[in-house]
Structure formats: C-alpha cells, structure tokens
KOLDO-137340 format. One record per residue: residue in one letter; y, z, x of N, C-alpha, C, O in turn. Coordinates in nm, 2 decimals, always signed. Example, Ala and Ser with C-alpha at 12.3 -4.5 7.8 and 13.67 -1.06 7.14 Angstrom:
2
lovo	nnorth	nup	neast	canorth	caup	caeast	cnorth	cup	ceast	onorth	oup	oeast
A	-0.57	+0.78	+1.32	-0.45	+0.78	+1.23	-0.33	+0.78	+1.32	-0.33	+0.85	+1.42
S	-0.22	+0.71	+1.28	-0.11	+0.71	+1.37	+0.00	+0.79	+1.29	+0.11	+0.80	+1.34
# end
This chain:
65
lovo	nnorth	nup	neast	canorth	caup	caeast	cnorth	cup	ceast	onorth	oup	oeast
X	-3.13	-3.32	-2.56	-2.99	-3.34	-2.59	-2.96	-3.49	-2.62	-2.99	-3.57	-2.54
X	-2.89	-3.51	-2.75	-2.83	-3.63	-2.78	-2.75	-3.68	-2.66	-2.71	-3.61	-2.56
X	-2.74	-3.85	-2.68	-2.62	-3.91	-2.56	-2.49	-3.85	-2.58	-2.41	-3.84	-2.49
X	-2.42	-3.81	-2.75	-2.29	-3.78	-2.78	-2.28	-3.67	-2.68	-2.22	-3.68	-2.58
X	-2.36	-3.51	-2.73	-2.36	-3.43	-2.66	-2.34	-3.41	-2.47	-2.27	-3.33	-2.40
X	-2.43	-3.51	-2.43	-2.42	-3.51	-2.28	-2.29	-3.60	-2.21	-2.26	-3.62	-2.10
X	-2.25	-3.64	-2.31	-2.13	-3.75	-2.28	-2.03	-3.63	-2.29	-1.98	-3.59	-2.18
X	-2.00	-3.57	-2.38	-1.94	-3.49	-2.41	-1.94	-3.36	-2.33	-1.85	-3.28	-2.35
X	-2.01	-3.34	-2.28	-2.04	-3.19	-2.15	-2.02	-3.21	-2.02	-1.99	-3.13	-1.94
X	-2.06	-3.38	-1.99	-2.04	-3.41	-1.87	-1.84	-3.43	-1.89	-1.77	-3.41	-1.79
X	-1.80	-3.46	-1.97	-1.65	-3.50	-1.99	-1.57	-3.33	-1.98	-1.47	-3.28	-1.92
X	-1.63	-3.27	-2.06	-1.56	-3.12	-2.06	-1.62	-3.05	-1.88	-1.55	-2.97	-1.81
X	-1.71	-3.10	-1.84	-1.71	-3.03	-1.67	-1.60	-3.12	-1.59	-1.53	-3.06	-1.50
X	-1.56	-3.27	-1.61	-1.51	-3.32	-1.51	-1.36	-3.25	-1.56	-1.28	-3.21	-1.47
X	-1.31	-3.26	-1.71	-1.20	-3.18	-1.68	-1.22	-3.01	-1.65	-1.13	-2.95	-1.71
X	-1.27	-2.97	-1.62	-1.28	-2.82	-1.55	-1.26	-2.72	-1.67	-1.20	-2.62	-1.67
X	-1.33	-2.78	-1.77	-1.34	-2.66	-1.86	-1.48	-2.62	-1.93	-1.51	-2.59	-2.05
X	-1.57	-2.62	-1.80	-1.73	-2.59	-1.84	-1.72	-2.44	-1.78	-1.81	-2.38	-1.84
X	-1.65	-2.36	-1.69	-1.67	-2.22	-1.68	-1.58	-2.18	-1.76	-1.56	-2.05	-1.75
X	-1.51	-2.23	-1.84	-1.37	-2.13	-1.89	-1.42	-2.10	-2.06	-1.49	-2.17	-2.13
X	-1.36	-1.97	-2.08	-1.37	-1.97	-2.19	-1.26	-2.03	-2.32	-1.15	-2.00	-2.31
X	-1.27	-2.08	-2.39	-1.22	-2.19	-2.47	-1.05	-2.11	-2.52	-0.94	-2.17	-2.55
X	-1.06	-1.99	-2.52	-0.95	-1.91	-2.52	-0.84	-1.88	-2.40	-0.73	-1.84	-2.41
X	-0.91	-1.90	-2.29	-0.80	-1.90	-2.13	-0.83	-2.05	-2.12	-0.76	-2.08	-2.02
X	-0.89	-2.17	-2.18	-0.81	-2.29	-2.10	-0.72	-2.36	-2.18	-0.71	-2.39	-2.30
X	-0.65	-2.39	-2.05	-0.50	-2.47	-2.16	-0.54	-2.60	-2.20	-0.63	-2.68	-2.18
X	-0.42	-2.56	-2.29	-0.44	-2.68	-2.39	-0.42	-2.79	-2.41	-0.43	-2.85	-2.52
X	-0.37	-2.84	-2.30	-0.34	-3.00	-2.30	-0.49	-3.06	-2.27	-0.52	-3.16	-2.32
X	-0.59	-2.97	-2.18	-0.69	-3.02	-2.16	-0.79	-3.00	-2.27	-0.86	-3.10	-2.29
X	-0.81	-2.91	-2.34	-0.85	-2.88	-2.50	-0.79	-2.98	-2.54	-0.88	-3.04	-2.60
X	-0.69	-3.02	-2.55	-0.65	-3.14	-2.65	-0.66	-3.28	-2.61	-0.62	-3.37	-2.69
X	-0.70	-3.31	-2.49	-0.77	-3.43	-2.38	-0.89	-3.47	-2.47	-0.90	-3.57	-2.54
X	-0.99	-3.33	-2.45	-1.14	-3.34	-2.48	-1.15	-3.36	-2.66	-1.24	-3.42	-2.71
X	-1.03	-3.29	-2.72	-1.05	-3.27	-2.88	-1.04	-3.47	-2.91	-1.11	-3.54	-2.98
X	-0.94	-3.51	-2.82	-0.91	-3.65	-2.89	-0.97	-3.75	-2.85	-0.95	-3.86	-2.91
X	-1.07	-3.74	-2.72	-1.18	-3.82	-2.66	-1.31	-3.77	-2.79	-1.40	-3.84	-2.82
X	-1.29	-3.67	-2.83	-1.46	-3.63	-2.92	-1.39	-3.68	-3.04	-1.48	-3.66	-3.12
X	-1.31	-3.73	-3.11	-1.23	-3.76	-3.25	-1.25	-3.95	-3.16	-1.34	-4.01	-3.22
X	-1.21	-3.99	-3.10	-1.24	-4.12	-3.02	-1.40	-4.18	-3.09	-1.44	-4.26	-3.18
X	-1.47	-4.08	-2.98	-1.61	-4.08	-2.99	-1.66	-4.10	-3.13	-1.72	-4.20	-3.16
X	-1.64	-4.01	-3.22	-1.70	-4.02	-3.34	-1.65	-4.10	-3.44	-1.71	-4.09	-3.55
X	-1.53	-4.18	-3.43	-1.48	-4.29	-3.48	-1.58	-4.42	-3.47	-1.65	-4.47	-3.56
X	-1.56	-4.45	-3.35	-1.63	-4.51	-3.25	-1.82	-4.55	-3.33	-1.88	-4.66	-3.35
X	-1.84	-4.40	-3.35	-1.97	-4.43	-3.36	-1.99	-4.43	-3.53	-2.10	-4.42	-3.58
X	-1.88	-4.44	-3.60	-1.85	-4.46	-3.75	-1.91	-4.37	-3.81	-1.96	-4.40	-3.91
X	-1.91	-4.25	-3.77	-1.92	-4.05	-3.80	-1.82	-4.02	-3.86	-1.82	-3.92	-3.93
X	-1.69	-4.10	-3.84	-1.52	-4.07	-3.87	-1.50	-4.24	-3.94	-1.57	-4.34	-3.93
X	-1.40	-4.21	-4.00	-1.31	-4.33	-4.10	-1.22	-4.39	-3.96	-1.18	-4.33	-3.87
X	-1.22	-4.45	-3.97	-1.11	-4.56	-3.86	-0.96	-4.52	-3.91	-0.99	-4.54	-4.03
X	-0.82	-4.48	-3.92	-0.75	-4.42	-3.97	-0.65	-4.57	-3.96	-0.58	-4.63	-4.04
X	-0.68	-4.60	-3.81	-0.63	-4.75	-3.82	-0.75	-4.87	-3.73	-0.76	-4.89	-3.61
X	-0.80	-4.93	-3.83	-0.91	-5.01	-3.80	-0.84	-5.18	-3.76	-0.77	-5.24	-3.84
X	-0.85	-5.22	-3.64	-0.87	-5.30	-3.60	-0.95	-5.41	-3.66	-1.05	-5.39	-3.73
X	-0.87	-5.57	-3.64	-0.97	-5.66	-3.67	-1.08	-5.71	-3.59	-1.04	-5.75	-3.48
X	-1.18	-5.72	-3.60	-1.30	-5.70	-3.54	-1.36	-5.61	-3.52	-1.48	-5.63	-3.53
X	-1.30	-5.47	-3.49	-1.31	-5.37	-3.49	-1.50	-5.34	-3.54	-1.53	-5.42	-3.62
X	-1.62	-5.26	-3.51	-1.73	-5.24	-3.55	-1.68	-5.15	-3.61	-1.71	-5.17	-3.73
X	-1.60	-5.03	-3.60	-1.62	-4.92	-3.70	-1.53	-4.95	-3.86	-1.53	-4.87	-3.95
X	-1.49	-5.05	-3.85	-1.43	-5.08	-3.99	-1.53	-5.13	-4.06	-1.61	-5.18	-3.98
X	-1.56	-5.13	-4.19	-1.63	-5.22	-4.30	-1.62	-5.37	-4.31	-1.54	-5.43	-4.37
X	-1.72	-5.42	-4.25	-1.71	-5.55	-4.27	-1.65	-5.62	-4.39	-1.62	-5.54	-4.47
X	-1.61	-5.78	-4.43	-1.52	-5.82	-4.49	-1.65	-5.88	-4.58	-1.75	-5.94	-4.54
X	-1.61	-5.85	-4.75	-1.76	-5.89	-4.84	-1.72	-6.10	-4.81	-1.81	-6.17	-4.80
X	-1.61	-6.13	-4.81	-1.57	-6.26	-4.81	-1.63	-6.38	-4.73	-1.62	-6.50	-4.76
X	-1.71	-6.32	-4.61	-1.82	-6.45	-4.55	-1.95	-6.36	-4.52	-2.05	-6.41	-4.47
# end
C-alpha cells in the first residue's frame, strides 16, 4: 500500500467511516474526507493548485531566475 492510500484509510477510520457503508454515512464527514483527499493530491501536484500560493511547491516555478 502506497503512503497516499494509508494516510488516507487511517484518516477515513479516525473519522468513523471505515465500517460504514459510503451510502449510510453522513455527509459532512464524506465531505471532511473528499476535501482532505482533493488537499492531498494538490499537495502532491496530482491536481492544479486552483489558488497557488507564493512559494507554494505545487505551483510552477517562475522561468524568470
């Protein structure tokens, strides 16, 4: 198992949605985990930065120095 993956299983047990089926658990916590895994894959520059920070690693470096 990748680190994304186990980061991500251990984060879906601590909010209490590793016995539930993805259809009985609510959705604030489905939408906790969707926007920590959208976080995550930004992060790891898998996703576009929507709003990229300066210094930021997942933005495109600057061709200018």
């Amino acid at each position: 198992m990748d680190e994304l993956a186990r980061h991500l299983s251990l984060r879906a047990r601590q909010l209490g949605l590793a016995d539930l089926l993805p259809a009985d658990a609510p959705a604030d916590l489905l939408a906790e985990l969707a926007r920590e895994t959208l976080q995550e894959l930004i992060a790891r520059g898998l996703l576009p930065d929507p709003d990229p920070a300066v210094g930021c690693w997942s933005a495109p470096r600057s061709e200018l120095h």
